[in-house]
TORKE-449704 format. One record per residue: residue number from 1; x, y, z of N, C-alpha, C in turn; residue in three letters. Coordinates in nm, 3 decimals. Last residue first. Layout:
   n     n_X     n_Y     n_Z    ca_X    ca_Y    ca_Z     c_X     c_Y     c_Z res
 NUM       X       Y       Z       X       Y       Z       X       Y       Z ALA
...
//
This chain:
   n     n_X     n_Y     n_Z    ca_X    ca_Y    ca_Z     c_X     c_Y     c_Z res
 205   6.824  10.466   7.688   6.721  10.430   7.576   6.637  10.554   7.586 UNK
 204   7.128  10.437   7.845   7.028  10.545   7.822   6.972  10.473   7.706 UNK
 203   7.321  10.181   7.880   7.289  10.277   7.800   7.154  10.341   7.837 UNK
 202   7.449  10.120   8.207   7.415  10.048   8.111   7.358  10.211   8.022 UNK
 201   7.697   9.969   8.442   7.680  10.059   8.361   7.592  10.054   8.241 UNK
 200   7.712   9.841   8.774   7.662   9.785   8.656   7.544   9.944   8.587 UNK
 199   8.016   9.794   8.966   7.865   9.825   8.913   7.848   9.799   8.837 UNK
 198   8.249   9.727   9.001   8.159   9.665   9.103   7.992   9.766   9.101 UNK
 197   8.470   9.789   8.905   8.427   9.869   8.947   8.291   9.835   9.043 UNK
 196   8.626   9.546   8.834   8.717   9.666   8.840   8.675   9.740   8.948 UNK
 195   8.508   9.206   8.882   8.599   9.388   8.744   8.647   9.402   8.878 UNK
 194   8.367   9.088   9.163   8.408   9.081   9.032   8.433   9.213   8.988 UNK
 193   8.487   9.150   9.498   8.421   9.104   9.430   8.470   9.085   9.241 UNK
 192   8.715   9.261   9.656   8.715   9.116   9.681   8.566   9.021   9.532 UNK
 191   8.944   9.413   9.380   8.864   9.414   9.505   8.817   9.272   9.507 UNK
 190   9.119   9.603   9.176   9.051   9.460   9.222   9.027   9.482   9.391 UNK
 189   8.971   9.900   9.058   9.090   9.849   9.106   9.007   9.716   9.101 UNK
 188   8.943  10.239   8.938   8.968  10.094   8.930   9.041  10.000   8.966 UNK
 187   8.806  10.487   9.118   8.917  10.468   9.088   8.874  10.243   9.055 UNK
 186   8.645  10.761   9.047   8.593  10.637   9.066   8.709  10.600   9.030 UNK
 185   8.496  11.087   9.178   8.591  11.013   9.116   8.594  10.847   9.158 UNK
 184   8.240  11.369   9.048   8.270  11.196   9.145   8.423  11.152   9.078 UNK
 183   8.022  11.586   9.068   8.152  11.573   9.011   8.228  11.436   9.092 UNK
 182   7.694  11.634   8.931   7.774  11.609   9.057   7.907  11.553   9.020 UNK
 181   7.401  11.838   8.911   7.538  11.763   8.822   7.661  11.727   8.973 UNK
 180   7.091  11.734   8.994   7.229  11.837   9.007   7.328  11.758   8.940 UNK
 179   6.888  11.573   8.956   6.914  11.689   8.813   6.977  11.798   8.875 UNK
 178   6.969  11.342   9.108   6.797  11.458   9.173   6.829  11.610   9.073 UNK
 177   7.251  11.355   8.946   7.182  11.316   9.066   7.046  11.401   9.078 UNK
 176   7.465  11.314   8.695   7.346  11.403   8.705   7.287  11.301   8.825 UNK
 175   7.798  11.293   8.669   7.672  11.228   8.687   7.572  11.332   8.721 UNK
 174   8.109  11.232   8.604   7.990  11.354   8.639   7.872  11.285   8.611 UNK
 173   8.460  11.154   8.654   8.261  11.086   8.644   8.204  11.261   8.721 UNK
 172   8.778  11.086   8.626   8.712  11.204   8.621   8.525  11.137   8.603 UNK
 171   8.911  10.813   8.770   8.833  10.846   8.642   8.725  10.959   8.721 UNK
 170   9.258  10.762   8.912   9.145  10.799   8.950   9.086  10.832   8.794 UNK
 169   9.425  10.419   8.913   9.349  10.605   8.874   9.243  10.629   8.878 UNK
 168   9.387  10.179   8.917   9.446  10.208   9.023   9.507  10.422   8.991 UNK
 167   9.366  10.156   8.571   9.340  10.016   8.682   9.455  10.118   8.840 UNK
 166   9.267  10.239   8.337   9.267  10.343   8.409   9.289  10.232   8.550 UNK
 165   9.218  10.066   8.112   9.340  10.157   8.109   9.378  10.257   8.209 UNK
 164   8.960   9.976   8.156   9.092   9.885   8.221   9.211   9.937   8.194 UNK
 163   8.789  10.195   8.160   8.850  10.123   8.273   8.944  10.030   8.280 UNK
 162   8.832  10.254   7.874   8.892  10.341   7.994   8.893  10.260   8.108 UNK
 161   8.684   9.995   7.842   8.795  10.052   7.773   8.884  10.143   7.890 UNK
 160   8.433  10.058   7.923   8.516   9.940   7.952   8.672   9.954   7.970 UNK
 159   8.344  10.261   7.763   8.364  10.310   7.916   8.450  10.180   7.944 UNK
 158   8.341  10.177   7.533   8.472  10.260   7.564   8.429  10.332   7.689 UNK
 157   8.137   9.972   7.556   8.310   9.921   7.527   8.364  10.037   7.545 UNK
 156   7.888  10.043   7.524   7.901  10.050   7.671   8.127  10.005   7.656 UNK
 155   7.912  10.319   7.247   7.825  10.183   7.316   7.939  10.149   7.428 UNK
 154   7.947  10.568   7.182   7.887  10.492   7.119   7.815  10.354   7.129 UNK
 153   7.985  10.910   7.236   7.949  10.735   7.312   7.905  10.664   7.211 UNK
 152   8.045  11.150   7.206   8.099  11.088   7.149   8.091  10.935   7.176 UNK
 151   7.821  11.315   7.348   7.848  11.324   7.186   7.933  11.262   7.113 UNK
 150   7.784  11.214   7.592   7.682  11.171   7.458   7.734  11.211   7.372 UNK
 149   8.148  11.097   7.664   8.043  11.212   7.653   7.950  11.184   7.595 UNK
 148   8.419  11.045   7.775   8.388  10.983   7.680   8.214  11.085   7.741 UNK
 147   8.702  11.040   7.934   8.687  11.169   7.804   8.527  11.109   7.698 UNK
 146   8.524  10.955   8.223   8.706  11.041   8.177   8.610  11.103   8.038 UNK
 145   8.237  11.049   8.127   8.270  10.935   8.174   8.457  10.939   8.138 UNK
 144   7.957  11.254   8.180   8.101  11.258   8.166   8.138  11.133   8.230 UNK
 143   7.698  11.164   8.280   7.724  11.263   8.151   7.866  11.265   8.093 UNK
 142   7.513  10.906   8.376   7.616  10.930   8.394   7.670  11.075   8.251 UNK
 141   7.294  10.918   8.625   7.310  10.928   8.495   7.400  11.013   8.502 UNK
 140   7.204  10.731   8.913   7.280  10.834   8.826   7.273  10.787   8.740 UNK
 139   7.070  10.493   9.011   7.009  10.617   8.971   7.080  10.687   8.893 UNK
 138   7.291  10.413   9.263   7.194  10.397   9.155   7.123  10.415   9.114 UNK
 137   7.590  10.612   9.305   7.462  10.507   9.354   7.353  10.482   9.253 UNK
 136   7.931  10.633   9.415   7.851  10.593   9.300   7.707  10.518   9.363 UNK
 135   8.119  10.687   9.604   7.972  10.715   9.597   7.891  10.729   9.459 UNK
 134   8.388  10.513   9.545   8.365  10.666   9.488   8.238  10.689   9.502 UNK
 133   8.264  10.322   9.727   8.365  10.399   9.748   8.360  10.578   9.712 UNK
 132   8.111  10.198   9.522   8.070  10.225   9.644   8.111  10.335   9.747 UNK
 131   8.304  10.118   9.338   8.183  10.202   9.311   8.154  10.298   9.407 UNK
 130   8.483   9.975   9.493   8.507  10.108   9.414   8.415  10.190   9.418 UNK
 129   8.221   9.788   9.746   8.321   9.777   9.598   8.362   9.905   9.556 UNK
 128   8.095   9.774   9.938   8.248   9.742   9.955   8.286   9.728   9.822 UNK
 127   7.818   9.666   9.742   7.825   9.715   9.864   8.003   9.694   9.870 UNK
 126   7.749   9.746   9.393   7.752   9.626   9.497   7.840   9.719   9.625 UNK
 125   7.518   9.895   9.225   7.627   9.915   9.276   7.650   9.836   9.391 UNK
 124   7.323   9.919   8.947   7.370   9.831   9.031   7.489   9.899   9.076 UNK
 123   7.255  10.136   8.742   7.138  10.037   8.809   7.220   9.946   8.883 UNK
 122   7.320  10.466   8.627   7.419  10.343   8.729   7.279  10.243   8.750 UNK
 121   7.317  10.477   8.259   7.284  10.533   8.389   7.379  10.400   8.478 UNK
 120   7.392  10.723   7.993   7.413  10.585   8.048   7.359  10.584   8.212 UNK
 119   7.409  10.956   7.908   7.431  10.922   7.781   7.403  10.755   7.875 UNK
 118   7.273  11.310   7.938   7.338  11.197   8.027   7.303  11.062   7.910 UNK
 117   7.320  11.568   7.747   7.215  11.526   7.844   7.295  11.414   7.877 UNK
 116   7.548  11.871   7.866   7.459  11.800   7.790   7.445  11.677   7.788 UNK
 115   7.649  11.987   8.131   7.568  11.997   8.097   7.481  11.914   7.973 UNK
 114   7.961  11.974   8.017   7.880  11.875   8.124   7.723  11.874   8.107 UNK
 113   8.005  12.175   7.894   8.019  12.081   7.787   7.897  11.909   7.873 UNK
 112   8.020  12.361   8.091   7.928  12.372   8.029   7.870  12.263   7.871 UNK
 111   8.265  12.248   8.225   8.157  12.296   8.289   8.041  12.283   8.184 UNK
 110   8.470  12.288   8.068   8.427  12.205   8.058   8.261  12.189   8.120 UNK
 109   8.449  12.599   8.078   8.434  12.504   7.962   8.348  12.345   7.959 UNK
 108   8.559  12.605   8.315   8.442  12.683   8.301   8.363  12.553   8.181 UNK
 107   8.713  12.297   8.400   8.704  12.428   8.385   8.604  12.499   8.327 UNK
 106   8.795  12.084   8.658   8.681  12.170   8.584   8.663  12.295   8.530 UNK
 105   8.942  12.075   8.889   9.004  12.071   8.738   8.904  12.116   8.660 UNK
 104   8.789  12.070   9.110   8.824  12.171   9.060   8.925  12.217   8.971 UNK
 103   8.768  11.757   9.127   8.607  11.889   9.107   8.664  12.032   9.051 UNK
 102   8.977  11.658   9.161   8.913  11.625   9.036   8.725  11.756   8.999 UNK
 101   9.043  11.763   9.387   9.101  11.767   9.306   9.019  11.811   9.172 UNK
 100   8.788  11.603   9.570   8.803  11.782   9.552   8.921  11.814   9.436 UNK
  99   8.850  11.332   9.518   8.739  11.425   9.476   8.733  11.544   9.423 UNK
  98   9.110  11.366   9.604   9.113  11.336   9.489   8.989  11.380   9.446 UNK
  97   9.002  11.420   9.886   9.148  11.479   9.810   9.158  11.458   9.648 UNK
  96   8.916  11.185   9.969   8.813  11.303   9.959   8.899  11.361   9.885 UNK
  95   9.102  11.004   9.931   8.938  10.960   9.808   8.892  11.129   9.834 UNK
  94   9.229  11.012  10.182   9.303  11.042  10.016   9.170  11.041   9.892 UNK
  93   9.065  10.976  10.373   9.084  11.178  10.352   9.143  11.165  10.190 UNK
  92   9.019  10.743  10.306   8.960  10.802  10.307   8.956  10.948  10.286 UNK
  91   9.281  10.624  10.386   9.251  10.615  10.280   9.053  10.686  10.208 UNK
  90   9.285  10.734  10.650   9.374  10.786  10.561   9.296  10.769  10.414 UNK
  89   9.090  10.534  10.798   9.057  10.704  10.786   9.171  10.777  10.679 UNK
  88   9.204  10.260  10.699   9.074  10.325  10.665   9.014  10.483  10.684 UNK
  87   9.448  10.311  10.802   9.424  10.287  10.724   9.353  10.368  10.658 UNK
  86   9.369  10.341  11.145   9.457  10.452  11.067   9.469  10.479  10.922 UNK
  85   9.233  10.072  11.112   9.164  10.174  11.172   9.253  10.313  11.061 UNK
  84   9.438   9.922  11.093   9.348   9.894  11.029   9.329  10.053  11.060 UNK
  83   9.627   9.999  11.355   9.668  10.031  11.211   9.567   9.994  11.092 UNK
  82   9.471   9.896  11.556   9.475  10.058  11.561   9.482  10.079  11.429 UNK
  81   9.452   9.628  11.492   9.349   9.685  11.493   9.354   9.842  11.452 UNK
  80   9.752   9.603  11.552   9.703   9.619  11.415   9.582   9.616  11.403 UNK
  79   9.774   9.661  11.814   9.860   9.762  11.682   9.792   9.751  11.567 UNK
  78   9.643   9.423  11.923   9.585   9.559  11.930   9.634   9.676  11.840 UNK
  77   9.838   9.233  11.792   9.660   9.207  11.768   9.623   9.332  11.803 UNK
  76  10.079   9.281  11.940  10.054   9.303  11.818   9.904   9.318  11.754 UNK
  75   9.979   9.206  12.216  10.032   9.324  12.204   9.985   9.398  12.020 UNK
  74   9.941   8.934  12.139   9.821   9.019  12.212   9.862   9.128  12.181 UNK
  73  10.214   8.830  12.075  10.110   8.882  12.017   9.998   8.940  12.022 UNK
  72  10.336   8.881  12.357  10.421   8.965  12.215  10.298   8.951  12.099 UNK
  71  10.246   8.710  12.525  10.215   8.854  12.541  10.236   8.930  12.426 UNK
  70  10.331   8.456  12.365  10.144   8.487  12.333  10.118   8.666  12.401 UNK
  69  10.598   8.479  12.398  10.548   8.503  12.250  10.403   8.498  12.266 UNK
  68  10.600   8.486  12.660  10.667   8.586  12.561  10.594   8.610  12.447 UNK
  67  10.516   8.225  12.686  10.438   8.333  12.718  10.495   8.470  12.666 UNK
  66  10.745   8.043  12.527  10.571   8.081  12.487  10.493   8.186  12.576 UNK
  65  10.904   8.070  12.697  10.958   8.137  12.533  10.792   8.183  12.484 UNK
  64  10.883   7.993  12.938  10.916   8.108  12.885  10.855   8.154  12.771 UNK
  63  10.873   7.728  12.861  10.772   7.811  12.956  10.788   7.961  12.920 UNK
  62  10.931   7.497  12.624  11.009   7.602  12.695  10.885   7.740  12.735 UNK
  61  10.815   7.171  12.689  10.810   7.317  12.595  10.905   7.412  12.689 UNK
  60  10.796   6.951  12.887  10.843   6.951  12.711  10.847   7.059  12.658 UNK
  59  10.756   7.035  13.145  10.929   7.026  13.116  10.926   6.981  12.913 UNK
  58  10.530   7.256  13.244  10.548   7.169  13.166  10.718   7.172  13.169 UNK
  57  10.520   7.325  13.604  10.518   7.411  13.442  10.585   7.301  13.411 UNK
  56  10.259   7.133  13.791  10.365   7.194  13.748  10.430   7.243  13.626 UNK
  55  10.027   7.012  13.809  10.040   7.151  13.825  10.153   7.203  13.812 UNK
  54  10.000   6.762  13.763  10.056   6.787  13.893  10.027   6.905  13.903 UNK
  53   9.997   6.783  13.465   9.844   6.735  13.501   9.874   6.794  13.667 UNK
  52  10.158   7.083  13.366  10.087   6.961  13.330   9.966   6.931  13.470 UNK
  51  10.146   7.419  13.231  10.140   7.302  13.344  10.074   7.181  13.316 UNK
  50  10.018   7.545  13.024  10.133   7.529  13.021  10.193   7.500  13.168 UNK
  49   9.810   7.453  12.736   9.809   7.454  12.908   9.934   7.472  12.918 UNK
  48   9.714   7.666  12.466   9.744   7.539  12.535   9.804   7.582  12.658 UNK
  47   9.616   7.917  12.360   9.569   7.850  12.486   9.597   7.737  12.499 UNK
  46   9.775   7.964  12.153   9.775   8.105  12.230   9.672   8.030  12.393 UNK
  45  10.026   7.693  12.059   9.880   7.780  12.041   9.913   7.919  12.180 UNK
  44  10.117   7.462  12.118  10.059   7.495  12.216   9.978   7.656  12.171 UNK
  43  10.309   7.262  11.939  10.195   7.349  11.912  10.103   7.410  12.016 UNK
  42  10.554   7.223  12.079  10.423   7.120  12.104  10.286   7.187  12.037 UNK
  41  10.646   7.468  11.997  10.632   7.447  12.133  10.538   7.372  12.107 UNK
  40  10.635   7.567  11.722  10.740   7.479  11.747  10.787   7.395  11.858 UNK
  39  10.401   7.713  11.712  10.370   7.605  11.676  10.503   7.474  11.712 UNK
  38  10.507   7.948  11.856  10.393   7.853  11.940  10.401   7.746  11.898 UNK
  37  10.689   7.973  11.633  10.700   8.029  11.720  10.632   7.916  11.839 UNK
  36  10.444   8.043  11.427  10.514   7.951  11.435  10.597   7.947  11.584 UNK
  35  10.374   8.311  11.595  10.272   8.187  11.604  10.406   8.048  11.551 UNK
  34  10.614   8.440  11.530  10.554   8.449  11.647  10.453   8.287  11.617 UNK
  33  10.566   8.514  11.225  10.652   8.415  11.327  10.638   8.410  11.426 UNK
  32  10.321   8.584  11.224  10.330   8.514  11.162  10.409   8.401  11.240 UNK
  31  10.321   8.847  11.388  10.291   8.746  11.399  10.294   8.644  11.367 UNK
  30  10.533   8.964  11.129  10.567   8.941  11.335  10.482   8.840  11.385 UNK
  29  10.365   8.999  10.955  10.506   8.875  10.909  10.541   8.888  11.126 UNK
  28  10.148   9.193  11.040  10.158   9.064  10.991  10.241   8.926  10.979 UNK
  27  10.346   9.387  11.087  10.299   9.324  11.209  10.227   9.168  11.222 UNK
  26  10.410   9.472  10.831  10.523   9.447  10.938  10.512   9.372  11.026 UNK
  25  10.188   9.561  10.761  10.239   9.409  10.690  10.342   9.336  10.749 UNK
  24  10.132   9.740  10.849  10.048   9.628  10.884  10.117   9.506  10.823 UNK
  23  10.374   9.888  10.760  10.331   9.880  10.835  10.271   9.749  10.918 UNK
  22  10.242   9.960  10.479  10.387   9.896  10.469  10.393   9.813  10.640 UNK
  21  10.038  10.123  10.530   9.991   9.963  10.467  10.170   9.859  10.505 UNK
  20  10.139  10.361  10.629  10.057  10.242  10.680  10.010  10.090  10.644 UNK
  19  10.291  10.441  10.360  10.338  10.440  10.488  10.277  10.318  10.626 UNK
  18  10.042  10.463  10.145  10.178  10.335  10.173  10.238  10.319  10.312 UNK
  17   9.947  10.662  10.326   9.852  10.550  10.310   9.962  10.411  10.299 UNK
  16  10.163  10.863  10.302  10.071  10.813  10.442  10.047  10.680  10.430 UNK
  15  10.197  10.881   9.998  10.275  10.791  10.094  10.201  10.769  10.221 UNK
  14   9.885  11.008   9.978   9.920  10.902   9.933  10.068  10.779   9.979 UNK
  13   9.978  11.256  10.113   9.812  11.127  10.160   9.856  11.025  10.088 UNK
  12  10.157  11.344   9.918  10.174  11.338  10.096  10.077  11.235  10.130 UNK
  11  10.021  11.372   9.707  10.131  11.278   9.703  10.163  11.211   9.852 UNK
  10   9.804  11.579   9.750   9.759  11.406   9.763   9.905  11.333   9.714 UNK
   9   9.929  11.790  10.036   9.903  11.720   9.895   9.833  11.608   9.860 UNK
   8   9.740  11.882  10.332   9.790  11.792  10.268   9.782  11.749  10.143 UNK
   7   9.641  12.217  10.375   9.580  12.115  10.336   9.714  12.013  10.285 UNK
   6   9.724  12.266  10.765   9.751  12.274  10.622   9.677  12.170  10.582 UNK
   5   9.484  12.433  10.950   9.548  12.306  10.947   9.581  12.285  10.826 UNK
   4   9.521  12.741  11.141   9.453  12.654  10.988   9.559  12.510  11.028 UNK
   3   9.351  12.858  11.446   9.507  12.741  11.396   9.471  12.739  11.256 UNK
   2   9.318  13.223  11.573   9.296  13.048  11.521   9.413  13.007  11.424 UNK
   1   9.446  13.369  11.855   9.466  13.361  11.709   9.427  13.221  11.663 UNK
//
């Protein structure tokens, strides 16, 4: 008999994701102290010597305490590789989840409101940014921007607009690709570069 694998809410994907981030942060403040920790031992670090010149274990630091604490972080350094890792595939199934969400809020209606012609296109999308994320690439033309449409656009401020009212939501985007309509979600956030969204939206002429 085959297995289904339930589909996970996106509230569920979404604690996950807190769940893990809460996490790394755990392992963060562990190291943290931990290294102080080293630093309070003559600063001896994860490779200072811990025999002197005779060869014998140093009598200024406590021998112990520091190999404890450089096994106790090696240990940690591999958790939080793993927990990067766990991250980045969570926060990933949560972007596909919201995609597919946001694709099949579509209703017939709207469907056919999509269709008319594309009001702005994408010419820049910087690498590791939102954009990038929500597969925004350059070329699209954009038809549906959340509620804003050729029939009601007037200039590039109320896509702005929605974005900074939309800072860590997801924005409903339909874009016309190779003249398929394609249903995208683009969430605003800060990131390491400049805005929100880390493209560059400009008017249809």
């Amino acid at each position: 008999m085959a297995s289904t694998t339930p589909v996970l809410s996106l509230e569920k994907l979404k604690e996950d994701v807190q769940t893990l981030i809460v996490g790394k942060e755990e392992i963060e403040k562990e190291i943290k102290e931990l290294s102080e920790v080293l630093k309070s031992q003559k600063d001896v670090g994860m490779n200072g010597p811990l025999i002197d010149g005779e060869g014998y274990p140093r009598n200024d630091i406590d021998v112990y305490t520091v190999r404890t604490a450089r096994h106790r972080i090696i240990c940690l350094q591999n958790d939080y590789k793993t927990k990067m890792d766990d991250i980045e595939k969570a926060l990933h199934e949560l972007h596909g989840a919201q995609r597919d969400q946001l694709e099949k809020s579509v209703e017939p209606v709207q469907i056919e409101e999509a269709r008319l012609s594309p009001f702005a296109k994408i010419d820049l999308v910087t690498p590791g940014s939102p954009a990038e994320t929500g597969d925004f690439r350059v070329g699209d033309e954009v038809v549906y921007f959340g509620s804003v449409h050729k029939g009601n656009f007037k200039n590039i401020q109320a896509i702005g607009s929605i974005v900074q009212n939309s800072q860590g939501k997801p924005i409903r985007v339909i874009v016309l690709r190779d003249s398929k309509r394609i249903v995208l979600s683009l969430t605003p956030q800060r990131w390491s570069g400049r805005g929100l969204l880390g493209c560059n939206i400009v008017p249809l002429r």
